[in-house]
Each structure stands twice: as C-alpha cells, then as structure tokens.
DRENKEVEX-808320 format. One record per residue (C-alpha): residue number from 1; residue in three letters; chain; x, y, z. Coordinates in Angstrom, 3 decimals. Each point is the difference from the previous one (the first is absolute). Last residue first. Example, Ala and Ser with C-alpha at 12.3 -4.5 7.8 and 13.67 -1.06 7.14 Angstrom:
! residues 2
SITE k r c c1 c2 c3
SITE 2 SER A 13.670 -1.060 7.140
SITE 1 ALA A -1.370 -3.440 0.660
This chain:
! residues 352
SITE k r c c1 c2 c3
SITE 352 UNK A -41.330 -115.836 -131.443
SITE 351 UNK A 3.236 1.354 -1.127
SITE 350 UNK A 1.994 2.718 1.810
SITE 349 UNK A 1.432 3.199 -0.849
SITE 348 UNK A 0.550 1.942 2.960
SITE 347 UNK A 0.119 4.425 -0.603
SITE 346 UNK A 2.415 1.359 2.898
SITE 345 UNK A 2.559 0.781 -2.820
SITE 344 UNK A -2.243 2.035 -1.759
SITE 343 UNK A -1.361 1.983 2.797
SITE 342 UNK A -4.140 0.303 0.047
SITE 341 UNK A -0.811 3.825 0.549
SITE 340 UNK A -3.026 1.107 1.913
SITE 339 UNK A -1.889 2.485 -1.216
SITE 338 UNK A -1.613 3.496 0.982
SITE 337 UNK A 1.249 -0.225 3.760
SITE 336 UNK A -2.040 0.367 3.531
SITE 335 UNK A 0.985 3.004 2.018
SITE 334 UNK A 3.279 1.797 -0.061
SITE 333 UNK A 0.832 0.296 3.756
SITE 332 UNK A -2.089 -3.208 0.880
SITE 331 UNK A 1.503 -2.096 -2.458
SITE 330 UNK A 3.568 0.632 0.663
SITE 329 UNK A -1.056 -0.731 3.683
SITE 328 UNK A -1.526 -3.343 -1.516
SITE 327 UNK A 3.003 -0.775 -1.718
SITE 326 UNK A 1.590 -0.880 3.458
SITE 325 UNK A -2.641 -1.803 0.986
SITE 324 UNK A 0.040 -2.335 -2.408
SITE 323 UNK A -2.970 0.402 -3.099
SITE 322 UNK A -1.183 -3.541 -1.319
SITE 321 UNK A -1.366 0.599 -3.303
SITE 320 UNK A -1.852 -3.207 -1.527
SITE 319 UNK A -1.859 -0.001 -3.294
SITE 318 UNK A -3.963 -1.365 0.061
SITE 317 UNK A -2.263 -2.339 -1.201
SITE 316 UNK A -3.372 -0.651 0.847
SITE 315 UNK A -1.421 0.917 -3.322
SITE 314 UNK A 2.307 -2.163 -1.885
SITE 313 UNK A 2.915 2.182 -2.214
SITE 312 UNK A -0.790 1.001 -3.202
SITE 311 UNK A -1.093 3.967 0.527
SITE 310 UNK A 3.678 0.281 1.576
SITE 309 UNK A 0.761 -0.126 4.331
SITE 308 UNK A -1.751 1.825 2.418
SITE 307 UNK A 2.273 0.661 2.929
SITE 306 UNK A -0.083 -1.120 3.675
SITE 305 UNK A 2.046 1.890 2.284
SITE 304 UNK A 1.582 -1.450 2.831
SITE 303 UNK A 1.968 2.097 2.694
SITE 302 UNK A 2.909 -1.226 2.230
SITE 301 UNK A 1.121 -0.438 3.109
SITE 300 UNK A -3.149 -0.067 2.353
SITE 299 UNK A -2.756 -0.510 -2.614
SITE 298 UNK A -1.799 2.245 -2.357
SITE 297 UNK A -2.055 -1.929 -2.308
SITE 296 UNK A -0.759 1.392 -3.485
SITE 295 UNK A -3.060 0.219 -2.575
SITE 294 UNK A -0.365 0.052 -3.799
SITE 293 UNK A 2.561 1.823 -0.434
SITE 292 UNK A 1.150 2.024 -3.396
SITE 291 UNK A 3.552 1.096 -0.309
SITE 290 UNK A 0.070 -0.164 -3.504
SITE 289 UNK A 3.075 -3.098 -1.175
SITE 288 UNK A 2.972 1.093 -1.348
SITE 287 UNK A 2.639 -1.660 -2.185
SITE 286 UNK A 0.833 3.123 -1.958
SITE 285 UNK A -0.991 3.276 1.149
SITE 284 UNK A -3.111 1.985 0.921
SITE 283 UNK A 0.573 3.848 1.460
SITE 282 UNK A -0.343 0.626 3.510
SITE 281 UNK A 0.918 -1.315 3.322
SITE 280 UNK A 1.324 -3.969 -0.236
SITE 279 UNK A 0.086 -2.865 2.982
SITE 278 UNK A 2.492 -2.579 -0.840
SITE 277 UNK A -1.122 -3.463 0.192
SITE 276 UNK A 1.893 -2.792 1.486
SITE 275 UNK A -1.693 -0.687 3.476
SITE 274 UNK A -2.805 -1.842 -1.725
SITE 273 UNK A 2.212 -2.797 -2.092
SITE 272 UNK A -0.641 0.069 -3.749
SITE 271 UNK A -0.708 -3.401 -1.943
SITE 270 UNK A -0.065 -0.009 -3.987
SITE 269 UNK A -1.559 -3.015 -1.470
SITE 268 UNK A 0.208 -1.801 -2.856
SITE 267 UNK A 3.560 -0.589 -0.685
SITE 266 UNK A 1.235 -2.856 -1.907
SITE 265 UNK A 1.805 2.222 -2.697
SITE 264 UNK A 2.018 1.935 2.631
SITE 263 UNK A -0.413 3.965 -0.417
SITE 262 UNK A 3.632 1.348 -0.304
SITE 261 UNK A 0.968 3.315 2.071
SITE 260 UNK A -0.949 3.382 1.236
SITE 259 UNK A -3.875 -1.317 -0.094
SITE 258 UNK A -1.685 2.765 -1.773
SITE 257 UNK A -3.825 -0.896 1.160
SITE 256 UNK A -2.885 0.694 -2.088
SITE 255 UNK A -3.366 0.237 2.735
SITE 254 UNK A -3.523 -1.092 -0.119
SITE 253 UNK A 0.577 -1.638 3.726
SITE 252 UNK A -1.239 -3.382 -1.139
SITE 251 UNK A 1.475 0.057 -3.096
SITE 250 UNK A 3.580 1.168 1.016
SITE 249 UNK A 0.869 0.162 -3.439
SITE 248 UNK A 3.769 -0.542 -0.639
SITE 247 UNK A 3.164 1.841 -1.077
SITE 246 UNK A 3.879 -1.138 -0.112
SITE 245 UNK A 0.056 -2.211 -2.990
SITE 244 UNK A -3.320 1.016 -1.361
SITE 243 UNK A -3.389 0.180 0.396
SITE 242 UNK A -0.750 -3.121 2.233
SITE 241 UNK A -3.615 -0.342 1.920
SITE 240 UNK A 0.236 -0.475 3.196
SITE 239 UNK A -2.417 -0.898 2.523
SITE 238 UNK A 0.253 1.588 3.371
SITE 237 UNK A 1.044 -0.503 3.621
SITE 236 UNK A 0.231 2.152 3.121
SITE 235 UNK A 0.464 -1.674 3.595
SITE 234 UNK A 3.543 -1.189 0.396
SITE 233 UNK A 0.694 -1.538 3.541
SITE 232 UNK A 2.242 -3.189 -1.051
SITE 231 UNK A -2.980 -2.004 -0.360
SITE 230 UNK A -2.039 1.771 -2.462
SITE 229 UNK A 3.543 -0.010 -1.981
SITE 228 UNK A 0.827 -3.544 0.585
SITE 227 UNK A -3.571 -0.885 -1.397
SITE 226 UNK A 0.607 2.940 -2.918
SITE 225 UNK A 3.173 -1.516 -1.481
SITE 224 UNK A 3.655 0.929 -0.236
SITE 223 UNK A 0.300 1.284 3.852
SITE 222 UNK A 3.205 2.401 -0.880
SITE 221 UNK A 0.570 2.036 2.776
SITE 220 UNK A -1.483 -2.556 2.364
SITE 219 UNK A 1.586 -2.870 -1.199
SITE 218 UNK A 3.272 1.625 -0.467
SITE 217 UNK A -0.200 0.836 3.556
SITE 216 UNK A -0.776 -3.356 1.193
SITE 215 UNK A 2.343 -1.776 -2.239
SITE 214 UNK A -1.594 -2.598 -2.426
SITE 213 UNK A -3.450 -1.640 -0.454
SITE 212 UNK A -3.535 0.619 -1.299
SITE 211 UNK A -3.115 -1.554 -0.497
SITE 210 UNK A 0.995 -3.018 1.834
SITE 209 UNK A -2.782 -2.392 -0.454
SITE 208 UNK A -2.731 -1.656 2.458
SITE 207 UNK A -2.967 3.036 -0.743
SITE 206 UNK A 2.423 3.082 0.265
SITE 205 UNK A 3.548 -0.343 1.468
SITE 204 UNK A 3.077 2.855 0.042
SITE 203 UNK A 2.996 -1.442 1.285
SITE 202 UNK A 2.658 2.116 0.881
SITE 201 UNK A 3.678 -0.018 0.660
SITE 200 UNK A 2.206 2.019 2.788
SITE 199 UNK A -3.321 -0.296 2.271
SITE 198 UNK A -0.560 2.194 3.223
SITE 197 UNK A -0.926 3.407 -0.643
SITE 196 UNK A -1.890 -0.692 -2.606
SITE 195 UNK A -1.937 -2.842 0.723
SITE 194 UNK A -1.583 1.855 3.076
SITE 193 UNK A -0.444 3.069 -1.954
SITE 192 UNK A -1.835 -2.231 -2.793
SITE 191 UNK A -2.114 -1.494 2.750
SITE 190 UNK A -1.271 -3.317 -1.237
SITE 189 UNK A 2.519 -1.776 1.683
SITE 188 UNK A 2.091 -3.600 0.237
SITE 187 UNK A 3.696 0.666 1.243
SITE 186 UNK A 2.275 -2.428 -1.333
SITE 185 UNK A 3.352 -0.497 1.759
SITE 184 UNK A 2.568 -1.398 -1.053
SITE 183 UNK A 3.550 -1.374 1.916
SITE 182 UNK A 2.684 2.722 1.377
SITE 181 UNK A -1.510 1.267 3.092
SITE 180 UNK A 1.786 2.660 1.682
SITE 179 UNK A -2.408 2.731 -1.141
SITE 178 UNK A -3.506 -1.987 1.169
SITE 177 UNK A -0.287 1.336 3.491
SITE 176 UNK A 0.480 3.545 -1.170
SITE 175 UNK A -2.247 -0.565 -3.016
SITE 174 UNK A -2.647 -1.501 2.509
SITE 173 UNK A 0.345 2.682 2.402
SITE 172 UNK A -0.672 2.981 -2.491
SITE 171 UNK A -3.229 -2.360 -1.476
SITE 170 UNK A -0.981 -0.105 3.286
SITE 169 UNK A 0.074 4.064 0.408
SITE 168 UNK A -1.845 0.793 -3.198
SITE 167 UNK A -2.520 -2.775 0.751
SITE 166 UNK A -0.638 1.171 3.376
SITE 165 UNK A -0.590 3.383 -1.023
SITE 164 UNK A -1.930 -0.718 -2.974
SITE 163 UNK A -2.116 -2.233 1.730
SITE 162 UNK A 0.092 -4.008 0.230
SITE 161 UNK A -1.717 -2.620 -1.839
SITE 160 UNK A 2.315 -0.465 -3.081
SITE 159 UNK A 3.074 0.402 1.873
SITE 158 UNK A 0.880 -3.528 -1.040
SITE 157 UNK A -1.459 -0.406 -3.152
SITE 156 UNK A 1.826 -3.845 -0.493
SITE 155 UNK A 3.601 0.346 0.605
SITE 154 UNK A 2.030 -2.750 -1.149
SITE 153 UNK A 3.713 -0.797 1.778
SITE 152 UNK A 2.380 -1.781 -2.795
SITE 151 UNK A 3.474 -2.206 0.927
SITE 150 UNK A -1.790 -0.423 4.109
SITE 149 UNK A 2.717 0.998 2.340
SITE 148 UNK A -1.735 -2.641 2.973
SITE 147 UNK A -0.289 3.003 2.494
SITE 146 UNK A -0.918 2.660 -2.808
SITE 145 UNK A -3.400 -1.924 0.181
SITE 144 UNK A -0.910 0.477 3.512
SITE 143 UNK A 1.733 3.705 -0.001
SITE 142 UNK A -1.986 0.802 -2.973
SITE 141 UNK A -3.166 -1.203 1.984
SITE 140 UNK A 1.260 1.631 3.557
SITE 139 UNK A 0.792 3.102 -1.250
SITE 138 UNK A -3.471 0.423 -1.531
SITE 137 UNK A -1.994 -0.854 3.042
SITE 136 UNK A 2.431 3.009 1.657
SITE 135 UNK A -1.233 2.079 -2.730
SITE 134 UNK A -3.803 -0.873 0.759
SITE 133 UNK A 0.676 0.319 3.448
SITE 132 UNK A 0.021 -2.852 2.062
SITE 131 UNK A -1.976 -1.768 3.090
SITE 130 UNK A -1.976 -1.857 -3.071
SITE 129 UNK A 3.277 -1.787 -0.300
SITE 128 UNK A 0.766 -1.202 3.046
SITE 127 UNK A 2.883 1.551 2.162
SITE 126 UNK A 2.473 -2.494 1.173
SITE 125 UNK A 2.889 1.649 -1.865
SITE 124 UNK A -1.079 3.743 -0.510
SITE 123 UNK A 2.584 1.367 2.617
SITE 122 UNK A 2.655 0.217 -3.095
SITE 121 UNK A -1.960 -0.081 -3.258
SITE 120 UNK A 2.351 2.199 -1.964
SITE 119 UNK A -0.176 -2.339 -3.373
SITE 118 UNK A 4.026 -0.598 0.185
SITE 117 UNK A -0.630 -0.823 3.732
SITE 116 UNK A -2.308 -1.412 -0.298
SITE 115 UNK A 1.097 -2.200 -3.069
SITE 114 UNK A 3.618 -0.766 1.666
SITE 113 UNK A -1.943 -1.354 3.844
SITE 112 UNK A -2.089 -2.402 -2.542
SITE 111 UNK A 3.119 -1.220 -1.461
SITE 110 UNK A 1.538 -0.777 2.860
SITE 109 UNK A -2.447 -1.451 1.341
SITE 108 UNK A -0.396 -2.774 -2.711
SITE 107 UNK A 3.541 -0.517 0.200
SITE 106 UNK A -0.073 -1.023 3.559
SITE 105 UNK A -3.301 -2.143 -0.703
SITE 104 UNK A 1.368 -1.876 -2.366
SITE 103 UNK A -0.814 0.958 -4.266
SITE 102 UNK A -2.618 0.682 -2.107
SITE 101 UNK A -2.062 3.056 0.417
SITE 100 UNK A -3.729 -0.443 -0.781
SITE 99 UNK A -1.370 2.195 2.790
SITE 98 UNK A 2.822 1.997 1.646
SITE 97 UNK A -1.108 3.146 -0.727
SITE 96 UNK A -3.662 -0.944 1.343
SITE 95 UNK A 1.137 -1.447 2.943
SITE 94 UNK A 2.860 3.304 0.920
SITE 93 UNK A -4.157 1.961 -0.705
SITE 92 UNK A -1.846 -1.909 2.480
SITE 91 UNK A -2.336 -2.917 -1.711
SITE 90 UNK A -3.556 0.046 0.392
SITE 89 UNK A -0.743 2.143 -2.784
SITE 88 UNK A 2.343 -1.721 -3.365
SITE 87 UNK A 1.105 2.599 -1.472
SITE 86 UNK A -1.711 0.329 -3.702
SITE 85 UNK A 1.487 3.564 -0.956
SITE 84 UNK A -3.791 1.030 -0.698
SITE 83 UNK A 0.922 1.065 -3.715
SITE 82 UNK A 2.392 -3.115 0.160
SITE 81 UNK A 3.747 -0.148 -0.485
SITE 80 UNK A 1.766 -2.706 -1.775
SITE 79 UNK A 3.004 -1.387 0.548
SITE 78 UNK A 2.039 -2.287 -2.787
SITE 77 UNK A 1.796 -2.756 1.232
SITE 76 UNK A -2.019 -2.467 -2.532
SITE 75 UNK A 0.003 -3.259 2.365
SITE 74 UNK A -2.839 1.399 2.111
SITE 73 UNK A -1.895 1.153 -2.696
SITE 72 UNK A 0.287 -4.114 -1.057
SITE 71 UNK A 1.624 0.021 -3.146
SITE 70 UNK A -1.549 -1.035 -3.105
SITE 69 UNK A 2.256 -1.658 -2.979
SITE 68 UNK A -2.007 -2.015 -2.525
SITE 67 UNK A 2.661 0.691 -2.695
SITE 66 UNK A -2.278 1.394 -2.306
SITE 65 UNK A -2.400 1.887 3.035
SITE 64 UNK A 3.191 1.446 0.922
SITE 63 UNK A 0.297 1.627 3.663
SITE 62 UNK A 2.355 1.069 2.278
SITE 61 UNK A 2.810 -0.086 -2.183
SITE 60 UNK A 3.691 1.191 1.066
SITE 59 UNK A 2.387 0.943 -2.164
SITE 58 UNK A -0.562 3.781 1.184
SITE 57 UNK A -3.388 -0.339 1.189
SITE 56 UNK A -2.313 -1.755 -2.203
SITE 55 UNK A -4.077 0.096 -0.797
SITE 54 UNK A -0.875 -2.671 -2.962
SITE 53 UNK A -3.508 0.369 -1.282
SITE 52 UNK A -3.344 -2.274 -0.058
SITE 51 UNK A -3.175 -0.207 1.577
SITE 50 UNK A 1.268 1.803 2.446
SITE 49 UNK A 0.361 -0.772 4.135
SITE 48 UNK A -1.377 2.450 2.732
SITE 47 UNK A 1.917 0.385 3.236
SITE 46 UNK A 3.660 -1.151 -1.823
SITE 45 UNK A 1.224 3.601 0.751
SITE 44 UNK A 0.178 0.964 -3.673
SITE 43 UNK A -3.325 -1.026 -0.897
SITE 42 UNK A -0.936 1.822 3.301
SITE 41 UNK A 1.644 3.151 -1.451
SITE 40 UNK A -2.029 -0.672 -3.394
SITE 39 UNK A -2.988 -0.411 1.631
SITE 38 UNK A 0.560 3.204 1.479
SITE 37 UNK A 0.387 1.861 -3.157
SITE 36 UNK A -2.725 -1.651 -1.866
SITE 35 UNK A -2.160 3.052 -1.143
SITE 34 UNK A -2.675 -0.002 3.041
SITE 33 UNK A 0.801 3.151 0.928
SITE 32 UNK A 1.938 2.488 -2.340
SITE 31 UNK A 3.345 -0.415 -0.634
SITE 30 UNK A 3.458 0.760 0.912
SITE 29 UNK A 2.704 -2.604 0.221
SITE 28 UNK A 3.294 1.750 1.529
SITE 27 UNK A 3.230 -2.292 -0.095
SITE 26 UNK A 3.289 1.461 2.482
SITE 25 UNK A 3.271 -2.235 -0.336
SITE 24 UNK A 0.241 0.113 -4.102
SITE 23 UNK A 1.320 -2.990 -1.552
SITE 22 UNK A -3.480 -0.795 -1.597
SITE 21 UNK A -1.973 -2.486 -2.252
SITE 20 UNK A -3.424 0.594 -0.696
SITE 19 UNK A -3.697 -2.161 -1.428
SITE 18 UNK A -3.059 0.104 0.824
SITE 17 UNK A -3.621 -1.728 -1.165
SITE 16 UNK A -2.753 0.009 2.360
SITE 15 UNK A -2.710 -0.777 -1.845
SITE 14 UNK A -3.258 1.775 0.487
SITE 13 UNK A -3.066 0.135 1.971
SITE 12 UNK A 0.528 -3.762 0.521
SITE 11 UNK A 3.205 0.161 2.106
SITE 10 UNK A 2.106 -1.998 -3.069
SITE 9 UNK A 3.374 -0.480 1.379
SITE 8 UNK A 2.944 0.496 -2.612
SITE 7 UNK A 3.694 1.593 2.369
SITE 6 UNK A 3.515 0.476 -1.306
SITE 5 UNK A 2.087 1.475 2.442
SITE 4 UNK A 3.918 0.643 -0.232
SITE 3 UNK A 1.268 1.013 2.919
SITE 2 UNK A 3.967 1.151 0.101
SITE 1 UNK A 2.344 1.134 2.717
C-alpha cells in the first residue's frame, strides 16, 4: 500500500511545509516538540485541514486543495490513535469497540466478539474504561480502530507519558498486536529508540520540514546533516576546515583528522556519536583526542565523561564520552586512558 502526503499549513511560528511518498508498512517521524509532526498526522486523519496539499492512499485521495476534495475523518478509513487513547468514559469497553462500526446489529457483534478476542480482552467487556489498565486501555483503542480495518492507523506519542517499564512492555504488545496488519502505520515520536525499533522508513522533521528521510537504519548510520544528527542521538560536532581529499580540521576540537575515505565537498561538520571512542594507554597517535574531562556523571549503566574540547571551541562546550558498563571494568583495571581515538569509519559528515 501507498500514501503519498503533501501537506502547506502556515502555524505562525513557522510553515509547515512536508512532503513523502511511501510503500513501506512501518513510517517513523522523529522530531522534537512542537516541530509539526502531529499536525501532520491530524492533516492526514482529516482532524486539522491544510492550506493546501493533496494526501492519497493508493489511488485514493483524501484531500486536494486543487481539486477541492476534503473528506470527512470519518469518510477517510484511516485510524488514529491518541496519546490519551480517547475512549469514550461512560461507555463499557464491547461499546467502545463497537463505536462507529457500520453494519446490523448481528454483524456488529460479531465483530466486536473478533477484536476481543484478537486484542485478549475476554472478561473486560462491560468494564469502563477508567476500570482498566493502561495496557488494557491500549487494547481497547487499537482494537476500536482495527474493528473497521482502517487503510493507515496514526500513532501520535503514544507511550509518551508512561515509564520505561511500561513503555518497553506496551510497545512489545503493540508490535504483537500490529504484525497481522497489512495497511500503514505511522508512529509519531520524539524518542529515537522508540522510532527505531519500530519504523522501516524515517522521517526526520525540524521547524515544519523533513530534514531527513530514507530507511531507518540508513538514516541513522548516515544522518547527512547536523539537525538529523542532534536528533538521532549524536552529541559531538565540529567545524571543518578541508585539507585534502581524505583530511580535515576539526576546528573546534583543534584536531587533523585522516578520514579513511573521500571528504564530501558540502561538508561542514563532522558529527561523532559518544559510545564510539576507543580508549588509548600510552603514546599519541593519529586521530586522537587528550583524555582531558572537564567533569563526568556516573549513572546506573553507563559512565559520562565530559571532555574539554580545542582552544576554539565556545566556553561552555564540551565532547561527549559515554562509558558502558562493560568498558567500565576495562576502565577500572587500567585506570583512566591517555587519548581517546575517533574511528574513521564512525566519523559523520553532515552539512549544516
């Protein structure tokens, strides 16, 4: 199945200006808040309406501000699941499933009877909602809008005010839930974990544009710019200055890099992700940075050490070493290193 969203709507801070087309059955958009994403879901869903844009599934359009084409949200067949999962609170949970369905009564029931038991709701039917757990309020949403076997399901942040543990183990459930379904789905985040361990394709968005778009993976391996850098998890930037086909100036570290491979002519950054530096004993070599914190944070999985960067970097600045546990017993037998050593092929080139 195919979506192809084209969305202009000016929200006054900035324009919101995007733009994708995708086969692929799992879409991540990650992004800070306040960037557009969920205005773009409820673009989607028919909720909000653009100023102008076309939004189609398959042959199908849902909106096209040239052809004067707006669909009603209810007309769209495209579910969309809220932060608070939006059940309605006086209604038992076999009411809430069945809200919406078209249909007799018979088939109705039927229906309702398939999503429980499909959602594992059995003894839950004339429970109300606040009566639930938050995973049980969960079940109940999806199984609500997998009822009517919506073409696209949206997910706007929706383990975004949970813990860790109950995150971890909702987001388990919902990708269980989820495998049999063959339309889209695009999960809204700005958890890069999150985003990553659901989505096939990625969105990155800054400021109402996509900064950044292709396979998740790639995406993160190789972010192109510094927004979808920051935003993918990498913490360590500097200026570049370019020496020669394969060497640079990191200017704000005060540090010629040998980069193993061709420096692109629109680079003017280098990014390096905190985990990837190798701690050295002994003698200087190439592509090392002194081992010089600043100050460090010891938390319960990892270490962070805070290293001052060159003489040209701003005052506050500082380059990123997170140390896992693991590395910290390595640490701990052999004490803190000389230099740490920046990888060639670990080294992002990115624009601004």
């Amino acid at each position: 199945m195919s979506i192809s969203v084209e969305i202009h709507k000016n929200l006054n801070s900035f324009m919101l200006d995007v733009s994708f087309r995708s086969t692929s059955r799992r879409i991540g958009i990650l992004g800070a808040s306040g960037c557009g994403k969920s205005m773009t879901l409820k673009s989607i869903a028919g909720i909000e309406t653009p100023d102008a844009g076309r939004i189609a599934v398959e042959d199908r359009i849902l909106f096209d501000s040239g052809s004067r084409i707006d669909l009603k949200p209810q007309k769209r067949n495209v579910g969309y699941l809220f932060q608070n999962y939006a059940l309605f609170p006086t209604m038992t949970v076999e009411k809430n499933i069945g809200a919406g369905l078209k249909g007799n009564r018979i088939e109705k029931e039927k229906r309702v009877r398939e999503m429980i038991r499909k959602f594992q709701l059995e003894g839950l039917e004339q429970q109300l909602p606040d009566q639930l757990s938050g995973g049980q309020q969960q079940r109940v949403a999806l199984a609500r809008i997998m009822a009517y076997e919506p073409d696209v399901i949206l997910l706007d942040e929706p383990f975004s005010a949970l813990d860790m543990f109950l995150k971890d183990r909702l987001q388990r459930e919902l990708e269980n839930m989820l495998e049999g379904y063959g339309g889209t789905v695009i999960l809204v985040s700005h958890d890069r974990d999150e985003v990553y361990r659901f989505s096939e394709e990625l969105l990155i968005m800054d400021q109402g544009r996509i900064a950044a778009a292709g396979p998740t993976k790639e995406v993160f391996r190789d972010p192109k710019n510094k927004t979808a850098a920051r935003l993918t998890g990498c913490k360590n930037f500097s200026r570049i200055r370019k020496l020669g086909k394969d060497t640079v100036e990191a200017i704000d570290w005060d540090l010629v890099l040998h980069t193993g491979r061709t420096v692109p002519d629109d680079a003017e950054y280098i990014g390096y992700r905190a985990h990837d530096f190798v701690p050295v004993w002994g003698e200087a070599g190439e592509n090392m940075l002194r081992f010089d914190p600043v100050s460090s944070a010891s938390l319960p999985f990892e270490h962070n050490y805070y290293i001052r960067p060159g003489k040209k970097a701003g005052a506050d600045e500082v380059i990123c070493w997170f140390v896992q546990r693991e590395e910290l017993q390595r640490l701990e037998g052999r004490g803190k290193p000389d230099y740490l050593k920046i990888e060639e092929e670990k080294i992002l080139f990115l624009k601004k």
